[in-house]
Structure formats: C-alpha cells, structure tokens
C-alpha positions in Angstrom: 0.0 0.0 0.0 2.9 2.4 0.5 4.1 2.4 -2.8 0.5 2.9 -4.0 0.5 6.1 -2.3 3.8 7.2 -3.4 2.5 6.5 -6.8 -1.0 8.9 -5.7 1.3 11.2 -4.7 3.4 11.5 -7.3 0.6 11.4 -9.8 -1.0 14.4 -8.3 2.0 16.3 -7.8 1.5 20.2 -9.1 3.9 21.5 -11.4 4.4 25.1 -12.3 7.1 25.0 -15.3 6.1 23.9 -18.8 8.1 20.9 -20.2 10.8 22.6 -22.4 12.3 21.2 -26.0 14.3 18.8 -24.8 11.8 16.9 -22.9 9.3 17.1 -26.7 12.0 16.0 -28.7 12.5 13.4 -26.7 8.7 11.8 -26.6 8.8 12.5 -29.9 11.3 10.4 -30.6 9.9 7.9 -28.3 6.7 7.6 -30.7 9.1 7.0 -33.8 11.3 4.5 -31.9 8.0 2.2 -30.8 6.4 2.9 -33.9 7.9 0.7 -36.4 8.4 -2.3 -33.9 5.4 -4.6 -35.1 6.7 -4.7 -37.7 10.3 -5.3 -37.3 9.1 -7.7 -34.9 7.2 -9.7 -37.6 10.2 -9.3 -40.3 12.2 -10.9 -37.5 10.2 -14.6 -37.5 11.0 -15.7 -34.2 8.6 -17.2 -31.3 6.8 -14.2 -29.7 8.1 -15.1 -26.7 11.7 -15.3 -27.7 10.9 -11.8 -29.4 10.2 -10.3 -26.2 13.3 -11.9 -24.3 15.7 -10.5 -26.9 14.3 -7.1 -27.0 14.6 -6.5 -23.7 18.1 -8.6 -23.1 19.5 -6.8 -25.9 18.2 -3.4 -24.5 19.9 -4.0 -21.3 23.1 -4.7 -22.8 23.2 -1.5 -24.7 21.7 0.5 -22.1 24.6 -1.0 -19.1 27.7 0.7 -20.6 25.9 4.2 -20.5 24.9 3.0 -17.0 28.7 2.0 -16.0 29.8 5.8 -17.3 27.6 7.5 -15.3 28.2 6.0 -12.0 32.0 6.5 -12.8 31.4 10.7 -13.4 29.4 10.9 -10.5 31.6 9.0 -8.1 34.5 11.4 -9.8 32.4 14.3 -9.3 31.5 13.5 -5.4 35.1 12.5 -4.6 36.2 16.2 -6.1 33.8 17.5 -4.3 35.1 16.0 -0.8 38.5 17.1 -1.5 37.2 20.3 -1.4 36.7 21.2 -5.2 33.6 22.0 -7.3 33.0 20.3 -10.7 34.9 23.1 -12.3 37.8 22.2 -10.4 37.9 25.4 -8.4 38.4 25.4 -5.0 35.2 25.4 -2.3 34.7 24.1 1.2 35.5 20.5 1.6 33.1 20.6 4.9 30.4 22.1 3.0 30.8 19.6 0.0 30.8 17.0 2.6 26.9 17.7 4.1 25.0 14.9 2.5 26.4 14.6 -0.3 28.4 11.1 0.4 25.4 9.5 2.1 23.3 10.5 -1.2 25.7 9.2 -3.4 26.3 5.5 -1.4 22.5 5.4 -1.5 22.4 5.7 -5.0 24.7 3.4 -5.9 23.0 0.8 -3.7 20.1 1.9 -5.9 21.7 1.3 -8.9 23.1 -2.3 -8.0 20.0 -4.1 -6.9 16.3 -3.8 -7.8 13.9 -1.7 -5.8 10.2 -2.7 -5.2 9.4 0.0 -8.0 11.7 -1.4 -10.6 10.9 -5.0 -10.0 6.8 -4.1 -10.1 7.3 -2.1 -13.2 9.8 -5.0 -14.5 7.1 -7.2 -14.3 4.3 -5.3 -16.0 6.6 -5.0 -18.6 6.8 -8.6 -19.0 3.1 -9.3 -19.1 2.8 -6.5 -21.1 5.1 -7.5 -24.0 4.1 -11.6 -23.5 0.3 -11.0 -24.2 0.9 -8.3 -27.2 4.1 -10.2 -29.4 2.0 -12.7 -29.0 -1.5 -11.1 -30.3 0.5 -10.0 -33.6 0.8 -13.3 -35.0 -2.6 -13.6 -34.4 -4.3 -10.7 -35.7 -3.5 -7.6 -37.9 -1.4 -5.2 -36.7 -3.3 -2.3 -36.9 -6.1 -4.2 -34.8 -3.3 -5.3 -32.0 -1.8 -1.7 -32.0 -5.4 -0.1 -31.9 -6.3 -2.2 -28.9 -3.0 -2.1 -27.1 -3.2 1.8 -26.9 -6.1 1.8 -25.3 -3.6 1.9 -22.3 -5.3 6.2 -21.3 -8.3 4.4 -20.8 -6.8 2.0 -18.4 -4.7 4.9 -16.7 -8.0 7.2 -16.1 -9.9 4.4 -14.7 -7.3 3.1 -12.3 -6.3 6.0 -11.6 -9.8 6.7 -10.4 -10.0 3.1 -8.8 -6.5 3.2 -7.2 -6.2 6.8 -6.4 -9.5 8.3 -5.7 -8.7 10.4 -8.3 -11.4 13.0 -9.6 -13.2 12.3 -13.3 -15.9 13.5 -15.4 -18.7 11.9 -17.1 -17.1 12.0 -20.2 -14.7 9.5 -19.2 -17.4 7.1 -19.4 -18.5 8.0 -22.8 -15.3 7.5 -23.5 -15.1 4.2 -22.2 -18.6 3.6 -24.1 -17.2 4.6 -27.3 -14.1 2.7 -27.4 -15.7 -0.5 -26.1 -18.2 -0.4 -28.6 -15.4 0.0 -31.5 -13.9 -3.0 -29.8 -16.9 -5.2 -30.1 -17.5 -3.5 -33.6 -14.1 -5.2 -34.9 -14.8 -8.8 -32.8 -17.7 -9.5 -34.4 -16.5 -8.9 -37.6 -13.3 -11.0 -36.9 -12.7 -14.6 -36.4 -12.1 -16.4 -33.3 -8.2 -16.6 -33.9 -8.1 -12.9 -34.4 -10.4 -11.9 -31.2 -8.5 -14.3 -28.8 -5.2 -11.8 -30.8 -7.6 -9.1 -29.9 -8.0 -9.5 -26.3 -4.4 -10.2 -25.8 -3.6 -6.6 -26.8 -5.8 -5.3 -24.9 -4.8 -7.1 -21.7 -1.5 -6.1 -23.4 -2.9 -2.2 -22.7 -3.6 -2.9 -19.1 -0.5 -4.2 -18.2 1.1 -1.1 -19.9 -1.2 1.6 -18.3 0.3 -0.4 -14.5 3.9 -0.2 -16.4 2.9 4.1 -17.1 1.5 4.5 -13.7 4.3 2.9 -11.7 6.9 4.6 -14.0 5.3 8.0 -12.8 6.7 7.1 -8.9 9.7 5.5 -10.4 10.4 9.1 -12.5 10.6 10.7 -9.1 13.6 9.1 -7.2 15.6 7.0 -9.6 17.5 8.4 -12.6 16.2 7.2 -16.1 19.4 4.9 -17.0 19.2 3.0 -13.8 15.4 2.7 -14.0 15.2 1.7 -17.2 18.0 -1.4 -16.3 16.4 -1.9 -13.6 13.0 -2.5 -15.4 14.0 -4.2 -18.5 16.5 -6.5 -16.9 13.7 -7.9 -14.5 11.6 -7.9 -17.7 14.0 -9.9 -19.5 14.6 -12.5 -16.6 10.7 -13.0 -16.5 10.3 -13.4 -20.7 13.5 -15.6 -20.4 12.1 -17.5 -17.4 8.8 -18.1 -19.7 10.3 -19.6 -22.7 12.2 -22.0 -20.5 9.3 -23.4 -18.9 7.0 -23.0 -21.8 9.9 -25.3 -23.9 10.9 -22.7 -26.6 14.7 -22.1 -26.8 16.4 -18.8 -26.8 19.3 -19.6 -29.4 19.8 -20.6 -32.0 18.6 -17.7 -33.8 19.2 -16.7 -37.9 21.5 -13.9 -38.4 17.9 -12.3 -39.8 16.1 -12.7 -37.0 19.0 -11.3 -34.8 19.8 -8.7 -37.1 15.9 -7.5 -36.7 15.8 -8.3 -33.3 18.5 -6.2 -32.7 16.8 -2.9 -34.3 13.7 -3.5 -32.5 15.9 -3.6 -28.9 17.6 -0.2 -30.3 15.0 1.7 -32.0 12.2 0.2 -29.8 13.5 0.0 -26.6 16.1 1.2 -25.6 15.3 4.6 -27.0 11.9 4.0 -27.2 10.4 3.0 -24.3 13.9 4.4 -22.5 12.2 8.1 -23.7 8.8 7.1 -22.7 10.0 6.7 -18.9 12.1 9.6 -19.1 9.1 11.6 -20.4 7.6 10.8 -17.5 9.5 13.6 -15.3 7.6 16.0 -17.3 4.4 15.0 -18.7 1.7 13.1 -16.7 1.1 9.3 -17.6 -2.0 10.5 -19.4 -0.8 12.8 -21.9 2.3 10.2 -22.7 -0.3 7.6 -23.6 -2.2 10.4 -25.8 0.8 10.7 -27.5 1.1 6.8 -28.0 -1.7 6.6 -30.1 0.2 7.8 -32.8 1.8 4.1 -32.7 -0.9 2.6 -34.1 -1.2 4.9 -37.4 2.1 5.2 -37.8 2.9 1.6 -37.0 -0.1 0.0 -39.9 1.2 2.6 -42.6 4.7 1.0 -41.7 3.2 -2.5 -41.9 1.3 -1.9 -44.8 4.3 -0.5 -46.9 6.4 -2.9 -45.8 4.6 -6.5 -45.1 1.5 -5.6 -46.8 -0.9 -6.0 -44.2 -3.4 -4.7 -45.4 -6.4 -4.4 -42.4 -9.8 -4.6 -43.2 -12.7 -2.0 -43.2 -14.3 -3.6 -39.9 -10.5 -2.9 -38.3 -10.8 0.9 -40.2 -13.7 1.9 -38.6 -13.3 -0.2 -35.6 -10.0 1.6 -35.1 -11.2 4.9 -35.8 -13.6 4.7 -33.8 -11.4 3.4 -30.5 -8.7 5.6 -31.4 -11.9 8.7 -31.1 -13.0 7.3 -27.9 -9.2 7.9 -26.2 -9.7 11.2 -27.2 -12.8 12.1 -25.7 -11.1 10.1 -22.8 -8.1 12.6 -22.6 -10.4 15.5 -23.2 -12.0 14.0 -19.7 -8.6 13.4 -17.9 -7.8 17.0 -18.6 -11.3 18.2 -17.0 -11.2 16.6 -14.0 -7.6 17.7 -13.4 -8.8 21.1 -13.7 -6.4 23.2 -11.8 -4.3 20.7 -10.3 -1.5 20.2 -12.8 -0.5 23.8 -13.2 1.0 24.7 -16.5 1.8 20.4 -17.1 -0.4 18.6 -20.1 -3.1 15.9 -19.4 
C-alpha cells in the first residue's frame, strides 16, 4: 500500500514549469522509436516469446555501458567535491561539500546495484505487457493489435480513479462507451483466432497503463538509465524465465532474426520505451499515452508498406472509432484535473 500512495502522490503532484524542448524532442522520438516495432518484430520470425526476451536482453546490454559511465562521473564528481573542489575544479569548502552529499551518493549506488520494489513491479508489468501483445501480432493484424494495445489512457483514467480516488468527469465514461463499442464492432466482424489476438492486446494495454502508472513514482527518485535497467532486466529475466518453462529455446537464432531483433531492442526499446520513462518527469502518464496513439497509425502505414498487411474495413472503422474514444477520454482526464497540474499537459 505504500508504494501505491507514493504513486498517488506522485501522480497528483503540481507542477508550475512547462516541459521545455528537450523533454518534446524526446517523446517525440519515443513515438518514432516504438512505432515501427510490429513490424520489425514480424520481419524478425521468431517465437513471440523469444521476441520479447531478446528485445529487452538486448536493450539491457546496450543501455549498461551508458549505465557504467555515469556511475563512474558521479563518483569522480563527489570525490572532487570531498576534497574540497567543485566540478569546475575550483576550490570550495571541503566541509560544505561533505553535508550529505556522500550519504546520497552510497544510496544511490546501492540503488543502482540491486532492484527496488518500483523497478521490480514495473519490471514485471513489462513482461506481461510484451508476453500478451508479441503474441496477439501473430494472431491478428497489426493495426487491430496496435489499436487495442493503446487503449492503455483508458486504463490509466480508470485506475487511476479506482486506485487513487482520483477526480473524473462523465465524459470519461463515454469514452469508455465509445471505445468499447469500436472494440466489439471489430470482434464481431473477426474470427475467433483474431479476437482471442484481440483480447491479448488489450490485456497487453492494461499491463502497460500499471507499467505508465508505476513509471510515474519511479520518475521521481531514480535516474532514467538506472530505472530503465532496472526494469527491463527484471523484464528480461521473467520473458526468459517463460520460454524455459514453456519449452521454446532462446538460441539458436538466424542472423535475420538477430539482425531485426537487434533494431527492434535499439530503436524500440532502448530509446523508445527508455524516452517514454524519461518523459515521464515531465508529462503526466495521461498525456504520454495520448501521444502513443500515434503508434498505431504510424505503426499500420509502416506494416502496410512494408509487409503488406493490409487491415480490413471492420478494423478501419473499428479503429477509428477506439482511437476517437481515447480522445474524448483525454479531453476528460484533462477536465477533471482542472487546476491541479498547473502549467503540465493531461
């Protein structure tokens, strides 16, 4: 319960400083990197499972050398400092550089070398997260599995209101109304193979609005890099753990599938999904999904160009019609926040 109302707090926390164009460029850039994933995911061939293991293995392993250089610079930095220098090597009061600064630092290196309760809950959304939706694109069209697993601001608003006692509007109802009924629109106009796809994205979206909502508290006390091992690397132990005991090997592997693997950890991931959580020190959880739902148009034209998956008009209009529900679902995350995020989007 503790960390659930750290993760109130931090939710609710007031803000008075706009996010500058550092922190846009870089959710931008978060939307292209997760964008094209389905289908390099899908060009790739492997086991879904296996898919998600690599991904977030290989995301570690790129992400741990930037890791390893910052905790060297900051340990330089402090031990300047407690010799009685600032970081511009002039001289400064080695007392005065010595009030807390030591204690933060061993407390942050303890953070960095073994997983907190945040990183390992997050880790594990994660893990669900990318189990159930790899596995709904081999089963249904990727515009339907990205449409459904976006519906992730739905999932924040509501838990949000469930978890948090957070304030909503009426609208957000509607908007639950209008994206269900887009969702039962497409089922009955797929087959059984594609709806059980279906659903798996959208349990897919739940586990990512938990992933969003925990990343939120996360954003507050741990440093992106380390966060982002932290929760990937318990992510990749879970995946991996699943494909033992579900009997599908990790190796060997084609030089293909590696080779697309490999751009779907870099592109996808690690600067990705490592932007999405860095996001999250300036924009709320809400507004970062908002800006997801550019994956799925961006990720069928990519899919379409490339594969030729070429979606139906059921999963058009289905789509559309989803994708204008999480709208009117934002519009009512932003009205019930009314004046409590100062100057920070919904």
């Amino acid at each position: 319960m503790a960390i659930l109302d750290d993760m109130g707090a931090a939710t609710r926390q007031k803000s008075i400083s706009l996010p500058g164009v550092r922190a846009w460029s870089g959710l931008v850039l978060a939307v292209l990197g997760v964008s094209g994933t389905s289908t390099y995911m899908r060009l790739a061939g492997a086991d879904p499972l296996v898919t998600a293991f690599w991904r977030l293995a290989l995301s570690v392993l790129l992400l741990l050398p930037l890791q390893m250089w910052r905790r060297r610079n900051k340990v330089t930095i402090v031990g300047t400092r407690l010799r009685g220098y600032d970081d511009q090597g002039q001289h400064s009061s080695p007392v005065q550089a010595d009030a807390g600064i030591h204690h933060a630092s061993s407390a942050g290196m303890l953070q960095q070398l073994r997983l907190s309760p945040v990183t390992t809950l997050a880790g594990t959304f994660l893990a669900v997260h990318f189990a159930l939706w790899v596995t709904s694109l081999s089963m249904t069209s990727v515009l339907s599995s990205l449409v459904f697993v976006t519906m992730s601001p739905l999932f924040v608003a509501v838990l949000d209101l469930i978890l948090f006692r957070g304030r909503t509007s009426p609208l957000l109802w509607v908007a639950v109304g209008v994206a269900t009924a887009g969702g039962v629109f497409i089922g009955v106009q797929s087959g059984t193979t594609a709806n059980t796809g279906n659903l798996l994205a959208l349990g897919g979206a739940l586990a990512a609005s938990l992933y969003l909502i925990v990343g939120r508290k996360a954003s507050r006390d741990i440093d992106p890099v380390s966060y982002n091992v932290g929760a990937f690397g318990w992510a990749a132990l879970l995946t991996g753990i699943a494909c033992l005991a579900a009997g599908r090997p990790l190796l060997p592997l084609s030089g293909t599938a590696f080779l697309w693997l490999a751009v779907t950890a870099l592109l996808g991931q690690t600067i990705g999904h490592g932007l999405i959580n860095a996001s999250l020190r300036s924009f709320q959880p809400q507004f970062v999904a908002l800006m997801l739902l550019w994956e799925p148009i961006l990720g069928s034209l990519l899919a379409f160009l490339v594969l030729g998956d070429r979606p139906g008009p059921a999963e058009l209009v289905g789509g559309a019609v989803i994708l204008a529900g999480l709208v009117v679902g934002i519009v009512s995350g932003r009205r019930s926040a009314g004046e409590g995020s100062v100057g920070q989007p919904l």
